[in-house]
N, C-alpha and C positions, 0 to 999 in steps of 0.2 A: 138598650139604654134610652128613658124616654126624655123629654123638652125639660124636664126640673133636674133630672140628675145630669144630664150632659151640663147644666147652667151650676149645679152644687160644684161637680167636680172643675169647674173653671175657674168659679169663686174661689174654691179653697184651695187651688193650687197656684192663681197668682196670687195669692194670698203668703203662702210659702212660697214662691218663687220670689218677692217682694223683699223678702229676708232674708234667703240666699244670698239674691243679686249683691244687695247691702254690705253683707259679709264678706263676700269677696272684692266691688267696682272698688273700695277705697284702696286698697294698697297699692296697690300701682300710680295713686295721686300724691303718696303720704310725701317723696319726696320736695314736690311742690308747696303740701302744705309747711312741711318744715322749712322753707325757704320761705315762704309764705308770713310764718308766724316766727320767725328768725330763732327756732330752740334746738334743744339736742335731741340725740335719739329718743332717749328716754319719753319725751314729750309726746313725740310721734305714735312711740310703742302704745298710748295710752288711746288714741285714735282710734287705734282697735281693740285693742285688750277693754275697754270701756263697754264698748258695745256687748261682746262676748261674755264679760263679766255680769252688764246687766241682764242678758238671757238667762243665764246658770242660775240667775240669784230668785229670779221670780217663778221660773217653770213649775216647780211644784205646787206653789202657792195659785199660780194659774189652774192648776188644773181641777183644784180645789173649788177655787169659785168658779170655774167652768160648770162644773158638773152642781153646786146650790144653784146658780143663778142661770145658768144658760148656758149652753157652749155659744150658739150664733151671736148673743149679747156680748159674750166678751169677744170673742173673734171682730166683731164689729168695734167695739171698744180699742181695741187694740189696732186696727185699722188706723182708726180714725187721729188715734195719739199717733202713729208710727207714721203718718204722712206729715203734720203738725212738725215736728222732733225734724223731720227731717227738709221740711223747709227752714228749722232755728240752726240745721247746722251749714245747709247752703248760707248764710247771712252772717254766721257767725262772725262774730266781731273780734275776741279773741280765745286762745285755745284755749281756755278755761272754759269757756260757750261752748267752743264745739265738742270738748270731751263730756261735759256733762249732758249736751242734748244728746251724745254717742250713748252715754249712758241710760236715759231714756228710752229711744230707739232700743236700746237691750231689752230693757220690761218688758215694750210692749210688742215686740217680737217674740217673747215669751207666752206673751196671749194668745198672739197668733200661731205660735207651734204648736202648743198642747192642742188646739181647739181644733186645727185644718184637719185633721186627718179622721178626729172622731167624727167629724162634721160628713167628712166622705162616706167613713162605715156606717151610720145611720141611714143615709140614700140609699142603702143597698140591700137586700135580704138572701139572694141568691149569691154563693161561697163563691161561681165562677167571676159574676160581672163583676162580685166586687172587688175581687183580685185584679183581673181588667183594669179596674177604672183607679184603682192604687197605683198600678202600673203607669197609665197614664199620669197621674199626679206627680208621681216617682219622675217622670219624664221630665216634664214641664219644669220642674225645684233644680232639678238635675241641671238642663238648659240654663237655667239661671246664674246658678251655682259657678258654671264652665264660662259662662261667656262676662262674666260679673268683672276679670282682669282685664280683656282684651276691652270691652266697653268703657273703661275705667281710662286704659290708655286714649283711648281714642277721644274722648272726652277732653280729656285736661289736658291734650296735647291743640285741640282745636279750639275751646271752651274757654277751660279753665276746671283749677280743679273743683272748684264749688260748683258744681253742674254735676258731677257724679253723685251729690245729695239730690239734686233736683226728680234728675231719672226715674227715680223711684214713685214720684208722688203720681203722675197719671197711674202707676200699676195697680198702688193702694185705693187709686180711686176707681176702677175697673172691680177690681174688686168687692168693692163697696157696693157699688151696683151690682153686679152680680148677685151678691150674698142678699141685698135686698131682695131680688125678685125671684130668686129660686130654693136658696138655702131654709132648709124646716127648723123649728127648735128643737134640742134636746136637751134632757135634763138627765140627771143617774137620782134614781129613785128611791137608793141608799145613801142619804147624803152624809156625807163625815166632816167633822167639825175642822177648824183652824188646827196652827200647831206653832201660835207666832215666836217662842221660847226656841222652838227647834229653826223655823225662818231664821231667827235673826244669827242665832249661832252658826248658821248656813252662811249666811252673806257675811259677818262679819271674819270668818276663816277665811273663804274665798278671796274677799278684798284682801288681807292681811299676806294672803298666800302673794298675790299677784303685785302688792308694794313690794315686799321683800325679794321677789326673782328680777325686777323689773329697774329696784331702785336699786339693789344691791352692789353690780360692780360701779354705779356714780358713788355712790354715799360709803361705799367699803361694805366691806361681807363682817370686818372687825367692830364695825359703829355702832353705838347707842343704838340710835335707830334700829338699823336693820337687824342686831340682835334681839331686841326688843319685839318687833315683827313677827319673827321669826318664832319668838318662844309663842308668841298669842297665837299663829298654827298652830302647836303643837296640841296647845290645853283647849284653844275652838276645835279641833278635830276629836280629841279624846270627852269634851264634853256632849260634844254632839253626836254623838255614837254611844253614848251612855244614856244620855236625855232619850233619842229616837228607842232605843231598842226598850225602855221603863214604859214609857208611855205610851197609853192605851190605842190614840186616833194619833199618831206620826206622822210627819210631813213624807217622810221619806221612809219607808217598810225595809229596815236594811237586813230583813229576815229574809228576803226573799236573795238575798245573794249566797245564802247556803245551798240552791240550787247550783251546782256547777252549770250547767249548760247555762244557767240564763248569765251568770258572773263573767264567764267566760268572751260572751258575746257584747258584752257591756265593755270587758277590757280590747277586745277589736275594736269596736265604737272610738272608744276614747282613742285609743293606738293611732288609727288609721287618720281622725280627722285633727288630732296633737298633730300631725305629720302633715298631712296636707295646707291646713291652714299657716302653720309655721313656715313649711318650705317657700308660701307664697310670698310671708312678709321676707324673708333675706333674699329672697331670687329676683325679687322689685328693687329690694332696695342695692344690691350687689351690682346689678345692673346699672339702673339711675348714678348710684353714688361714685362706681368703681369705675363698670364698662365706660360713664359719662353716654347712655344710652337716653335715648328721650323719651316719655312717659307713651307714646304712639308705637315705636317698635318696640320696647317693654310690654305693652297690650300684645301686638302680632304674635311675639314671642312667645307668650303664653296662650295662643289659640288653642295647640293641640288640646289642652285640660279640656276645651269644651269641645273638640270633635271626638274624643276618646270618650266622652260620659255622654253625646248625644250618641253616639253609635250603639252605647252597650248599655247603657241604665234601664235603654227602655225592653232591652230584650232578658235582660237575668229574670227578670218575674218567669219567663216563660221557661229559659234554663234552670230554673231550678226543680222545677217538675219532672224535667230527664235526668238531671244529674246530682239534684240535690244540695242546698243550701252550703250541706258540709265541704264538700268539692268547689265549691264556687269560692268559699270563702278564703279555703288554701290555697286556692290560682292568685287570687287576690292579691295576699300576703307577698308571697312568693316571688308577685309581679314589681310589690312594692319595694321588697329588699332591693332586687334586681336594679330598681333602677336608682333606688340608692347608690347603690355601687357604684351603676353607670355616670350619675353625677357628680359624685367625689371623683371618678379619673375627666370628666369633660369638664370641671371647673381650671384644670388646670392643662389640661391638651387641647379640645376645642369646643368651641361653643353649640356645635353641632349634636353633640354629646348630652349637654345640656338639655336641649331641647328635648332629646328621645328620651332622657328623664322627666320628663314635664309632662311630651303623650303617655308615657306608661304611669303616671300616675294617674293621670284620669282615668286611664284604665282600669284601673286596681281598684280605685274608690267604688268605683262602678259596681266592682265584683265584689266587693267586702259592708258596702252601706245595709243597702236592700237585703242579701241573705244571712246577717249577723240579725240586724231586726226581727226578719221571719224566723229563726231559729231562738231568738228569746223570747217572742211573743206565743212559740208552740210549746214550750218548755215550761209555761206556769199554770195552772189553771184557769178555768175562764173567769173566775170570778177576783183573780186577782190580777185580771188582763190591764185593767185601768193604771191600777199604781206600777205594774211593771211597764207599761206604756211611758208616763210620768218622765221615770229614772232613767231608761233610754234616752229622753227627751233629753236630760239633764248632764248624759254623760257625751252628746253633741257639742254643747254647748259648754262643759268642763274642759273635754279636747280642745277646740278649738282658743277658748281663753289659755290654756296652759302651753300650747303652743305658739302663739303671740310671744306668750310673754317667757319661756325659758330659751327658744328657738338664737332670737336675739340677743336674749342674756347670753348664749354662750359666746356669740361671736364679740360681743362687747369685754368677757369675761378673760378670751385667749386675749384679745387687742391688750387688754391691760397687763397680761402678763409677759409679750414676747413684743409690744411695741418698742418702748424706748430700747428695749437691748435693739433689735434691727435699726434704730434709727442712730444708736451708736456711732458709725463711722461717718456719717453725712452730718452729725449735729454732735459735734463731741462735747459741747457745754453740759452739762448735767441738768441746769434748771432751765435751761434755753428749751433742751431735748425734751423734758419732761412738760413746757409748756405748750411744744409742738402738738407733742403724744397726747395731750391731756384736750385740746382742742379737736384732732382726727377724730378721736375716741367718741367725745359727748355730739360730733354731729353726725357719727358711723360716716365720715366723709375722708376718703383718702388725700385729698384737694381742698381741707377746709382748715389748713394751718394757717397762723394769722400771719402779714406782713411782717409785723413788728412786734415782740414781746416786752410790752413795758414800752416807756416814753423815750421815744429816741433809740429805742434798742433794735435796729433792726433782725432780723435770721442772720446770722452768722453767712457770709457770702452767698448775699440772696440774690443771688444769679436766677436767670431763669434754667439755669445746670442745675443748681442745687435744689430748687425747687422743686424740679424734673424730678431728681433724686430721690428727694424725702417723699415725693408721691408715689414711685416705684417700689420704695420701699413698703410703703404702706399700702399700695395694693397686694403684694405680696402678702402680708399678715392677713389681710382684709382675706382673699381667696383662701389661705388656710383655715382662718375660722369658718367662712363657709363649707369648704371640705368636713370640720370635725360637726358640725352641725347636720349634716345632710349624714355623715358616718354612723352618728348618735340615733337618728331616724331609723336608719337601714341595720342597724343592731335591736333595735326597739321592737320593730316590724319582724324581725328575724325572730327573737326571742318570742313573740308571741305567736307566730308562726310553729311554734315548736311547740305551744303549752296546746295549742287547737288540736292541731295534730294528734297529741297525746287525750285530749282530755275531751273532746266532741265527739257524741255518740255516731256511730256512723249511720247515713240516713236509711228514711223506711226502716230501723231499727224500729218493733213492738214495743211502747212502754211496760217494764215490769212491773209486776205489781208493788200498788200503793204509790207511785210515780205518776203524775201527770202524762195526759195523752201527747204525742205531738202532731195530731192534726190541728189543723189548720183553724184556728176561732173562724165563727162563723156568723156571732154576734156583734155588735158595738160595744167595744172597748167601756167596761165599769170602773172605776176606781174602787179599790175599795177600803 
């Protein structure tokens, strides 16, 4: 590896490590900011689901103009807006600012996904190094990715939580330099037109999906609103799967998901990081809100994620050559359930428990990111290596927004349904009860019932017994909806643990004929 490629693959790995970090240093702040910006869950939820929504919505479209106009152009592009966005959200003024520069921040993380990694394949000609120096990339994102909680705590417990936006901007400017002085341009020599008809009915499902999981237990599942929402998925998903599959140059080739193996590896993608990004935001906020834990051992807490993904992310590239993608991916899985389980019983026996659910998820990501990728990237042909590139890109970024935002719906979803009954015997008023309940609920805070309901009205003997009371009680609910949330995960991960199993070819299996090869592309990722 010579003085340009060691400098590409650094570029473009703090480059994705830059959006990583991002993705993960905020949740661990969100309860600050929500104390911060005085709102409810919901508000918070948008903190992130914002950002994840804007990645999902743009990546295709990125990779689009990556490959007319440049990849290094827009990688830099995206740079330069993603350091910008993310000094407007350290300053943010109010949460309206800082979800929409979150949202921002999405796009242009978007630039930067599609682009980092073709950026890498281009440096490289020979099949070994360039797996190598993937590997290394792989590492570096990975690091990020793990240490992106604990940095987060550590931060906003010394800081502040506006300083976890700051973090980032030296990275993107490292970056920046880099990519100036080493990174070459590349263009795809087949260039394919827009497909802004199918864009917008992308983003406009998306957004639609992510109001209706997010707004739904505040606004009712029964409202105007959220029905309303709700039907616009239905006809943006059914038109946009009609529109892509008619039209000639598609944002999205959803032909290519008639390949089992590559759908397959697309539906782990989504699975595994629906699940980890999810588990993040209620095991922050469970903590903070429930345990009354502080944003710094909240951080500690979650170290293992980065010692379990710095220890094994960087070494699966090399496992997979002895043992084969197929095999890694089901350790993975397997790992994943596992410690589902073990979470659902340490939420409510010990907190020790908790945490060996937290190392063995890193673990797991580890084993299931890297060799679900390399098995649908070996799975298409080379010349449609680009666009299945793309949709991988995009179903990261789907996971992760869909886990934000239904992860928390559910715990908000059980609160609503089994609060007031538990708060029944400590609050026998009915509308007293229901204003307690209605307060816990919108700040996911077991400790956030008001003094007084209404003027002069105080809580019904508001002792500090009672209060004691109505907070026990509501931790109580609070730890079950976390239980069926972490349940739902570990059934998810189960169940597609089951379809791999069954439906992944075993490896060094010969492609039959008329079947795409599964060696290894050897080229730069084309769109086509």
């Amino acid at each position: 590896m010579n003085r340009t490629q060691r400098g590409t693959v650094l570029g473009s790995a703090f480059g994705l490590g830059m959006i990583f970090l991002d993705g993960t240093i905020v949740n661990v702040a969100l309860p600050d900011i929500q104390k911060g910006f005085g709102v409810g869950e919901s508000g918070v939820q948008w903190v992130v689901a914002a950002y994840a929504i804007g990645m999902a919505a743009l990546i295709m479209t990125s990779a689009t103009a990556a490959d007319r106009w440049g990849r290094r152009r827009v990688y830099m592009i995206g740079l330069s807006v993603f350091v910008v966005a993310s000094c407007v959200c350290g300053m943010a003024p109010t949460l309206g600012v800082l979800n929409i520069a979150r949202g921002v921040q999405g796009l242009a993380a978007a630039a930067v996904s599609v682009t980092s990694l073709s950026l890498v394949s281009a440096a490289f000609t020979n099949p070994d190094e360039k797996a190598r120096a993937i590997g290394i990339w792989t590492g570096i994102a990975a690091a990020a990715l793990g240490l992106g909680p604990t940095l987060g705590g550590i931060l906003t417990d010394l800081v502040g939580w506006r300083s976890v936006f700051f973090v980032t901007v030296p990275v993107g400017v490292a970056a920046l330099v880099l990519t100036t002085g080493f990174v070459a341009e590349s263009y795809d020599t087949a260039k394919r037109g827009l497909d802004p008809v199918g864009q917008v009915l992308y983003i406009a499902t998306i957004m639609a999906f992510a109001w209706t999981v997010i707004q739904g237990p505040h606004a009712g599942w029964r409202s105007t609103s959220i029905v309303t929402t709700a039907m616009a998925v239905v006809i943006g998903l059914v038109a946009f799967v009609v529109w892509e599959l008619r039209h000639s140059g598609p944002m999205m080739d959803l032909r290519l998901f008639a390949n089992r193996t590559y759908t397959l590896a697309n539906v782990v993608l989504f699975a595994v990081l629906f699940c980890f990004y999810g588990i993040l935001l209620i095991l922050t906020q469970g903590w903070q809100n429930v345990r009354g834990a502080s944003p710094l051992i909240t951080g500690l807490a979650l170290l293992p994620i980065a010692i379990g993904q710095m220890i094994f992310a960087p070494r699966v590239g090399a496992w997979m050559k002895t043992v084969g993608a197929r095999r890694l991916i089901l350790i993975g899985l397997s790992v994943f359930t596992a410690a589902m389980l073990i979470g659902v019983v340490g939420v409510e026996v010990h907190l020790g428990l908790v945490i060996i659910c937290i190392a063995l998820t890193g673990i797991a990501t580890s084993f299931t990111v890297t060799p679900s990728t390399t098995i649908a990237m070996r799975s298409v042909p080379e010349e449609r290596a680009g666009m299945a590139s793309g949709i991988l890109n995009a179903q990261r970024a789907l996971g992760s927004a869909a886990g934000y935002a239904v992860l928390g719906t559910i715990i908000a979803a059980w609160l609503g349904a089994t609060l007031n009954t538990s708060l029944e015997p400590v609050v026998p008023n009915a509308d007293e009860r229901a204003a307690v309940a209605s307060e816990i609920i919108d700040h996911a805070n077991p400790h956030a019932f008001p003094a007084e309901i209404g003027p002069s009205r105080p809580v019904p003997a508001s002792s500090g017994a009672t209060h004691e009371a109505i907070a026990d009680a509501a931790e109580a609910d609070f730890k079950h909806g976390i239980q069926l949330a972490l349940a739902t995960c570990g059934v998810l991960t189960a169940l597609v643990l089951a379809l791999c199993w069954v439906g992944f070819p075993r490896d060094h299996q010969p492609p039959q004929p008329g079947e795409p090869s599964f060696a290894a592309p050897t080229h730069t990722p084309q769109p086509n």
